[in-house]
C-alpha positions in Angstrom: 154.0 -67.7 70.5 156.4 -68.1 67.6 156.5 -65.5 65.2 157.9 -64.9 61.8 159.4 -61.5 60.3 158.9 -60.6 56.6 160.7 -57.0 55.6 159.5 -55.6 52.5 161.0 -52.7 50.8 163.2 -52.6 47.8 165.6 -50.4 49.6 166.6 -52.7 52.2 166.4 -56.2 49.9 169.2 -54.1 47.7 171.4 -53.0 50.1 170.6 -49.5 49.8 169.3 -48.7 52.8 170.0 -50.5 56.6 167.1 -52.5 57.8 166.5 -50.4 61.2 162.9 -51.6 61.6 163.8 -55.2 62.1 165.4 -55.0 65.4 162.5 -52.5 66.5 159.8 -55.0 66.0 161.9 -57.7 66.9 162.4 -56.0 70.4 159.3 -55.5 71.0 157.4 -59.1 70.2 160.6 -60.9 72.7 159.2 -58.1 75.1 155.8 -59.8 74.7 157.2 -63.0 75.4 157.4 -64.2 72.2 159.9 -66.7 70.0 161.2 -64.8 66.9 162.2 -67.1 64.6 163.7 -65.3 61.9 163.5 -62.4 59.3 163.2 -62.4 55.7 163.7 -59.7 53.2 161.1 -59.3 50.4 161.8 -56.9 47.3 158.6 -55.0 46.5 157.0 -57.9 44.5 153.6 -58.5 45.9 154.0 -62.5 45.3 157.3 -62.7 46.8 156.0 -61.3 50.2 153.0 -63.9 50.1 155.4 -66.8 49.5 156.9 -65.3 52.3 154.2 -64.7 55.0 152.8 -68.4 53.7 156.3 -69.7 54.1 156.8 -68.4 58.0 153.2 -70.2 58.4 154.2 -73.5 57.4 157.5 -73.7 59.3 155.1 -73.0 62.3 155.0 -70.0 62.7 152.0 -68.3 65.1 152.1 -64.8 64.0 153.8 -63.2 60.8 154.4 -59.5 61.1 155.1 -57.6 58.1 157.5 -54.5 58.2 157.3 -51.7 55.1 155.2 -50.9 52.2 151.7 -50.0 54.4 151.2 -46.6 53.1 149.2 -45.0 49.7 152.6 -45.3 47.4 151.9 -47.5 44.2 155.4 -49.4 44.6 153.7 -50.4 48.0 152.6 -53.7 48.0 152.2 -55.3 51.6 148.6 -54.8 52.0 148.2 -56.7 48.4 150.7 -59.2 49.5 148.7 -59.7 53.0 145.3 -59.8 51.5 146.5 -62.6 49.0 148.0 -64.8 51.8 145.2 -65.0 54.2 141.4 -65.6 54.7 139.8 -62.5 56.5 141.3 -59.1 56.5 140.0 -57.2 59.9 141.2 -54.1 59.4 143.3 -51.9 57.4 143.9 -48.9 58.4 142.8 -47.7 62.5 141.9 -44.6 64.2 145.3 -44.5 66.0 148.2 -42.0 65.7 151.0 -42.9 65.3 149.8 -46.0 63.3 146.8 -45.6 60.9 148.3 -47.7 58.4 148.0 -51.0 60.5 146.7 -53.9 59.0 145.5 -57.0 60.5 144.4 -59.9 58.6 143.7 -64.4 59.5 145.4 -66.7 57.7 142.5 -69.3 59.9 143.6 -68.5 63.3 147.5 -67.5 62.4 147.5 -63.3 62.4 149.2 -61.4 60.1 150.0 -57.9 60.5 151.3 -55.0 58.5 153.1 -53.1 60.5 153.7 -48.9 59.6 157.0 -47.2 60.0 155.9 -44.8 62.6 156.5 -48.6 65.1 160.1 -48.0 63.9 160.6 -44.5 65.7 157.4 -43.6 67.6 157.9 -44.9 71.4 154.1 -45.9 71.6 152.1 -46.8 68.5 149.1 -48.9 67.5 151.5 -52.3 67.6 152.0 -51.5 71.3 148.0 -51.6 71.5 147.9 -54.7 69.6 150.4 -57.2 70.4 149.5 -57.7 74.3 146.1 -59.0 72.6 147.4 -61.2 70.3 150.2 -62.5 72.6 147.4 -63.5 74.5 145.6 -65.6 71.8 142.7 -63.2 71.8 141.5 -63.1 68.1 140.8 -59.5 67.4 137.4 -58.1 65.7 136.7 -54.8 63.8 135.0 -53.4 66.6 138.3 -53.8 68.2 139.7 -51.2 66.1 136.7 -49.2 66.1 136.6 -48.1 69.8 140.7 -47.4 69.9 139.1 -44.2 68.5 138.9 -42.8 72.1 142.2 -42.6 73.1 143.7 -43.5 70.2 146.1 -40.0 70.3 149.2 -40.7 71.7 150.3 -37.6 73.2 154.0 -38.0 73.2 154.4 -36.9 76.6 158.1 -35.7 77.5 157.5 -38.4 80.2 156.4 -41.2 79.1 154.0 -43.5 81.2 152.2 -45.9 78.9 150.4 -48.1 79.9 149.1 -45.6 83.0 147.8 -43.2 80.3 144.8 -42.4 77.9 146.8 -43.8 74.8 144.1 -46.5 73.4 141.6 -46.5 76.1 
């Protein structure tokens, strides 16, 4: 699966801050299996991200996943940026910690995700949860989301020994 990366935040697009998500994420989805094709950085303007995650799409891209800007602030924008781009928002927001703030929306059968910081330090989050799914083409439903409820504390174990654990099941 070939995947594009859009990094929002003002912070980063200006220099002011290093982008330490990227490699994270990036990590993770080769991990899966999957072909990252590239990053780009987005300022905190709801249409440039759009542009962005609609851009990634038509240089064939599979799967966009969107880094920043997924919490309550006003400045953030992803969510907006997400909904604009695509057809059918699933979910926003999941009874997971770390990771309530984890959208997942269909741009037709391309997903797009928001991704929330805590999948920049947490070991195990909801994107851990996710992206074995959607590496395997299996289009994901509300009711997906719903029943991650059970399980859906990750107990930060001093050993960790996810997948062999209650974490999302």
């Amino acid at each position: 699966m070939k995947v594009g990366i859009v990094t929002t935040g003002s912070e980063v697009y200006h220099g002011r801050i290093t982008d330490k998500f990227t490699p994270v994420v990036k990590a993770k989805l080769e991990e899966a299996g999957m072909e990252v094709l590239g990053n780009v950085l987005c300022d905190d303007d709801s249409q440039m991200v759009t542009d962005a995650i609609n851009e990634w799409i038509a240089k064939g891209a599979e799967f966009v996943v969107c880094t920043g800007g997924m919490s309550v602030d006003p400045d953030d924008r992803t969510p907006l940026s997400i909904r604009n781009a695509t057809d059918e928002v699933i979910t926003y927001g999941a009874p997971v910690l770390p990771g309530a703030m984890f959208m997942l929306a269909y741009k037709g059968e391309i997903p797009v995700a928001g991704l929330p910081g805590c999948v920049m330090y947490a070991r195990r989050t909801i994107f851990d949860l996710v992206l074995p799914r959607i590496a395997a083409g299996e289009r994901l439903s509300v009711e997906d989301f719903t029943v991650l409820g059970e399980g859906g504390l990750c107990l930060n174990c001093e050993v960790c020994t996810y997948p062999n654990c209650g974490f999302g099941k």
